[in-house]
VMD Tcl script that draws the C-alpha trace (Angstrom):
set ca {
  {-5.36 -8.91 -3.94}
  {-6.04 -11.37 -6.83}
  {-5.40 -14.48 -4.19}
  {-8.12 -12.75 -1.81}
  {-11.10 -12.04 -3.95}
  {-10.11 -14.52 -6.99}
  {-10.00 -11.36 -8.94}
  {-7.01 -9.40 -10.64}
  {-7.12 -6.00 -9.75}
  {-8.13 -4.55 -13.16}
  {-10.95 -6.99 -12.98}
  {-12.21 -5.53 -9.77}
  {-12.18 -1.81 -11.53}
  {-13.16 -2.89 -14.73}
  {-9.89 -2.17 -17.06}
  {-11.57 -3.38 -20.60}
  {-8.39 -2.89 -22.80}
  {-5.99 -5.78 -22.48}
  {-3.11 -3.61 -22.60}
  {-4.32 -1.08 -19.97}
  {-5.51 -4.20 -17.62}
  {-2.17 -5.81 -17.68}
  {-0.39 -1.91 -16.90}
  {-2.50 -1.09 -14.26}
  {-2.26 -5.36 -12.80}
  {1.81 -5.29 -12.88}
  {1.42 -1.83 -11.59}
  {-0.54 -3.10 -8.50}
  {1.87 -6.08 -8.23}
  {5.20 -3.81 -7.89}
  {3.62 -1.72 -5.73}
  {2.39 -4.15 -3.04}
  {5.85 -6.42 -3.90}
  {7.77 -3.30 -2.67}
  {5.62 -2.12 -0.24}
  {5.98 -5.99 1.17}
  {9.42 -5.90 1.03}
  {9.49 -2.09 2.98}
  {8.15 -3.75 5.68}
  {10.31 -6.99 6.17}
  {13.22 -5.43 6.49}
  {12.29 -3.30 9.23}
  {14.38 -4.58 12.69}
  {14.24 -3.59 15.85}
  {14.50 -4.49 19.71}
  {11.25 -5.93 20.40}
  {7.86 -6.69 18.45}
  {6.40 -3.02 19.86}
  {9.17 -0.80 17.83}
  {9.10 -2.74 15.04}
  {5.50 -2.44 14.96}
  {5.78 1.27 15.22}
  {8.84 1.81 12.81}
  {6.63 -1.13 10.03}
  {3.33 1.73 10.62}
  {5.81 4.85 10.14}
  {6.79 3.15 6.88}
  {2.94 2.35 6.42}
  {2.01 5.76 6.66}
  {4.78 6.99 4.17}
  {3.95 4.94 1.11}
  {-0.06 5.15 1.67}
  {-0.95 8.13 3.91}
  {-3.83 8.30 6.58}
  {-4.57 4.20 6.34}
  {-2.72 3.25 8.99}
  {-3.69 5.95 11.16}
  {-6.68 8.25 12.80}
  {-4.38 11.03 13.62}
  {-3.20 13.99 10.74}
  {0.23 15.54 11.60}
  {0.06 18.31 8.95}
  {-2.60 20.64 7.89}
  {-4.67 19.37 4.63}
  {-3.75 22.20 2.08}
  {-6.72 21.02 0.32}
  {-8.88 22.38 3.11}
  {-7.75 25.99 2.63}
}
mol new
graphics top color blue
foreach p $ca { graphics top sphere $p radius 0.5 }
foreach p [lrange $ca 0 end-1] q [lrange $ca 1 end] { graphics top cylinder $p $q radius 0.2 }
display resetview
């Protein structure tokens, strides 16, 4: 994220407090690291299951992104 917009992420919020900003930064930085990693060590037969089995994993650590259709119920929705 910093590489892309030439920002760190607490920049791009506005974190103020040096403390906080360098929290929520390394926060951002394990998160992606291990999402990253997640995702490389997905194998498979061809490129189209390791596609599928790299979105399933997608879809576990950040819900609805990676795709249009919802397999459970929202219980926010009542």
């Amino acid at each position: 994220m910093a590489v892309k917009f030439h920002q760190l992420p607490s920049q791009i919020i506005r974190i103020t407090d040096p403390i906080d900003a360098f929290r929520f930064d390394r926060a951002v930085h394990y998160f992606g690291v291990s999402l990253e990693n997640a995702l490389e060590e997905v194998t498979g037969k061809n490129d189209k299951e390791i596609n599928a089995k790299r979105l399933r994993i997608f879809n576990k650590w950040i819900p609805g992104v990676g795709s249009s259709e919802m397999k459970f119920r929202d219980p926010a929705k009542g």
